[in-house]
C-alpha positions in Angstrom: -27.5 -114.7 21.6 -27.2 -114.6 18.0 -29.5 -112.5 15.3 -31.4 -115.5 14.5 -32.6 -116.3 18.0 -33.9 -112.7 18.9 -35.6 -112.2 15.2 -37.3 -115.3 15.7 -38.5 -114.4 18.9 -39.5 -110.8 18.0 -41.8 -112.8 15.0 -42.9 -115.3 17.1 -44.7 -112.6 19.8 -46.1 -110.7 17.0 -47.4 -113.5 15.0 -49.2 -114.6 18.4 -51.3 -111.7 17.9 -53.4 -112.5 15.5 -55.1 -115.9 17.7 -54.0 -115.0 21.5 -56.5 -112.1 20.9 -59.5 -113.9 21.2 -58.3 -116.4 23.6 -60.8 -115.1 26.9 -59.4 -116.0 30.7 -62.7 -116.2 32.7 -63.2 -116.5 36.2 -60.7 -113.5 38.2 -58.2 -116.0 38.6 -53.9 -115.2 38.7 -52.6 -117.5 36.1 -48.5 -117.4 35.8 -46.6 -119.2 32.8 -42.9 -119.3 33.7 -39.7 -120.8 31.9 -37.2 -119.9 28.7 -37.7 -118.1 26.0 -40.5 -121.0 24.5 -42.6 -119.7 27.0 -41.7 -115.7 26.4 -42.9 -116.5 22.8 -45.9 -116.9 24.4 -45.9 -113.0 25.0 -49.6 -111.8 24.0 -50.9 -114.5 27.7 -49.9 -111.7 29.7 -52.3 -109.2 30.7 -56.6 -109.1 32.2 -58.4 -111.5 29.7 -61.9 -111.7 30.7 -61.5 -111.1 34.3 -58.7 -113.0 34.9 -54.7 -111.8 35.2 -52.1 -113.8 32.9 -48.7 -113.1 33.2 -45.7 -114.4 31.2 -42.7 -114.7 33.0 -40.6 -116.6 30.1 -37.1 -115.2 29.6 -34.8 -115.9 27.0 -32.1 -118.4 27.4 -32.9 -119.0 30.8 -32.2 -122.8 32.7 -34.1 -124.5 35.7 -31.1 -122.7 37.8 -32.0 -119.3 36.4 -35.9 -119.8 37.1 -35.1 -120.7 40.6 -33.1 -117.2 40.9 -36.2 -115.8 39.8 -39.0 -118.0 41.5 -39.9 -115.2 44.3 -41.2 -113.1 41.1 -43.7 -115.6 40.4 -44.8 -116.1 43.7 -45.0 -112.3 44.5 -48.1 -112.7 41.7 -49.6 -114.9 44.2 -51.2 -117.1 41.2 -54.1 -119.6 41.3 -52.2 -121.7 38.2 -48.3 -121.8 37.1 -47.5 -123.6 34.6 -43.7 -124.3 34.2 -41.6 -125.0 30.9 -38.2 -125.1 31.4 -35.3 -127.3 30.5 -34.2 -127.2 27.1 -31.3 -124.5 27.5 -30.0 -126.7 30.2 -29.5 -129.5 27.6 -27.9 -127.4 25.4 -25.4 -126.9 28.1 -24.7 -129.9 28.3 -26.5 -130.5 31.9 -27.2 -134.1 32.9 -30.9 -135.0 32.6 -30.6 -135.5 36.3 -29.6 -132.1 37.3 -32.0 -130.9 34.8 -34.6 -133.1 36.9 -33.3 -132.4 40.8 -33.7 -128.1 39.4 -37.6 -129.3 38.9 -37.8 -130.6 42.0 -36.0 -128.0 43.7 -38.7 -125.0 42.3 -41.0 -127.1 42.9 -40.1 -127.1 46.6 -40.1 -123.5 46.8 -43.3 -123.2 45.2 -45.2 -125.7 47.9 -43.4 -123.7 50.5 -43.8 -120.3 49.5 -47.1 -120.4 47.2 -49.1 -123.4 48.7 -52.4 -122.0 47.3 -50.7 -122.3 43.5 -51.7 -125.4 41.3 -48.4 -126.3 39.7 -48.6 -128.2 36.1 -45.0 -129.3 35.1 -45.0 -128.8 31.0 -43.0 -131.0 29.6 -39.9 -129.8 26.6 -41.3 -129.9 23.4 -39.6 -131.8 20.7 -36.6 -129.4 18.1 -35.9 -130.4 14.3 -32.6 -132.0 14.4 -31.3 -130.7 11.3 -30.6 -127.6 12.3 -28.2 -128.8 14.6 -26.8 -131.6 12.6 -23.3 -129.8 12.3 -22.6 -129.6 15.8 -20.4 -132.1 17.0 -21.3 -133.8 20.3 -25.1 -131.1 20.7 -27.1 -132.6 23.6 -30.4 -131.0 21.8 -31.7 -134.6 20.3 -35.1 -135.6 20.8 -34.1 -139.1 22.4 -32.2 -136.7 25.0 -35.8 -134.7 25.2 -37.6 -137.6 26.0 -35.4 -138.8 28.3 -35.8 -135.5 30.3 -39.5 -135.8 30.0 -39.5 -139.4 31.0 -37.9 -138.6 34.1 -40.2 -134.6 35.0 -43.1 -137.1 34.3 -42.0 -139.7 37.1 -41.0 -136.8 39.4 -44.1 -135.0 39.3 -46.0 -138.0 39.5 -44.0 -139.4 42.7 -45.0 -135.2 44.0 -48.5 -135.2 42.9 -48.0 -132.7 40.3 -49.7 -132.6 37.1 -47.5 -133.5 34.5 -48.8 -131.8 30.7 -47.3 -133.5 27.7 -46.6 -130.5 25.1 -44.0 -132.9 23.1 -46.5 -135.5 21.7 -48.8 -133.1 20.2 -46.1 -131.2 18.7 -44.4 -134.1 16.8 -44.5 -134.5 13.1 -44.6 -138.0 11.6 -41.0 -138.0 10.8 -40.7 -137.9 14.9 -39.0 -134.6 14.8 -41.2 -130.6 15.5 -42.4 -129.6 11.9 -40.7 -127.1 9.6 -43.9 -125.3 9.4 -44.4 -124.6 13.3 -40.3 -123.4 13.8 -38.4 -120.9 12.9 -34.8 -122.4 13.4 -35.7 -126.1 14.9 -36.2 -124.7 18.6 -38.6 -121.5 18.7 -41.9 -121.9 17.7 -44.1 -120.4 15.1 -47.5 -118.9 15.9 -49.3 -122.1 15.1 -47.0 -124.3 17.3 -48.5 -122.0 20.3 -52.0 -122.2 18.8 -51.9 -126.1 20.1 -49.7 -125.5 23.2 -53.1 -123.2 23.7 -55.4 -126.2 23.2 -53.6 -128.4 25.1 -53.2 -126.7 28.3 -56.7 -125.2 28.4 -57.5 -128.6 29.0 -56.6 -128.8 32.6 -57.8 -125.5 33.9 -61.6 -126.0 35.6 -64.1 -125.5 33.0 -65.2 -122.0 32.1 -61.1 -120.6 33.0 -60.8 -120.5 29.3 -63.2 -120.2 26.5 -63.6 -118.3 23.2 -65.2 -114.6 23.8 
């Protein structure tokens, strides 16, 4: 990983600070957010809030194959909610949208096996600025190739009677790509970028999970 990548995601967890602070998890529930590093940037999630146990288990540069290595660390939390984001270092790779799709389905195998008690949400990728990748001949990180991904997790999770949440749509600018003003290098997000992933998926945990202190 270059210098770029880890400085923005050493900025990214301490500019998370100052809203994740007053973001309350009520109700003793185990809530588990799993995937790359757009869900380590994230960091300030884990630990008590409110009565209630968060833990981050993003890692940087990880794919769905990695996070399947690794699935028996979330279920060893034995959470009440996981919410999953994972995908876009795959495409980066070069990994077909359906290999990127059957590595869903596989976690999410393990997870009905081994943590049956878990509600799963599949998060979908969120969207990248292009331009910072505009240079590199034949890239797989487009947006078209992002939706196409989410397209097919959507249908997937549908078909297992998951919950699919859409992070892409409400982190797309009007020019159709992720703002300047919520990355740091047209990937990683920016402190406000998690401010609405915040809003967003607060909306599908039971009332009272998540409210301001």
């Amino acid at each position: 990983m270059n210098l770029v990548f880890w400085m923005a995601w050493v900025f990214s967890l301490l500019g998370l600070l100052t809203f994740l602070a007053p973001l309350a998890w009520a109700g003793g529930e185990v809530i588990v957010t799993l995937g790359d590093s757009l869900t380590a940037g994230g960091g300030q999630w884990e630990g008590a809030r409110a009565g209630a146990l968060v833990r981050n288990l993003g890692v940087p540069a990880d794919t769905t194959a990695d996070v399947w290595i690794r699935l028996d660390e979330a279920v060893a939390k034995n959470p009440d909610y996981l919410f999953l984001q994972v995908g876009i270092n795959d495409l980066g790779l070069g990994i077909a949208v359906e290999d990127i799709v059957k590595n869903h389905q596989r976690i999410w195998a393990e997870l009905r096996e081994k943590a049956p008690q878990t509600q799963v949400f599949v998060c979908s990728l969120s969207p990248i600025r292009e331009r910072f990748f505009s240079s590199q001949r034949g890239s797989r990180l487009q947006n078209a190739n992002i939706r196409r991904v989410n397209q097919e997790l959507a249908q997937a999770a549908k078909a297992e009677g998951l919950v699919f949440i859409d992070l892409f749509s409400p982190l797309l600018g009007p020019d159709g790509q992720l703002p300047g003003f919520l990355t740091f290098d047209g990937v990683h997000l920016r402190p406000r970028a998690y401010e609405i992933w915040v809003e967003v998926i607060k909306k599908y945990l039971p009332s009272g999970i998540a409210r301001p202190r």
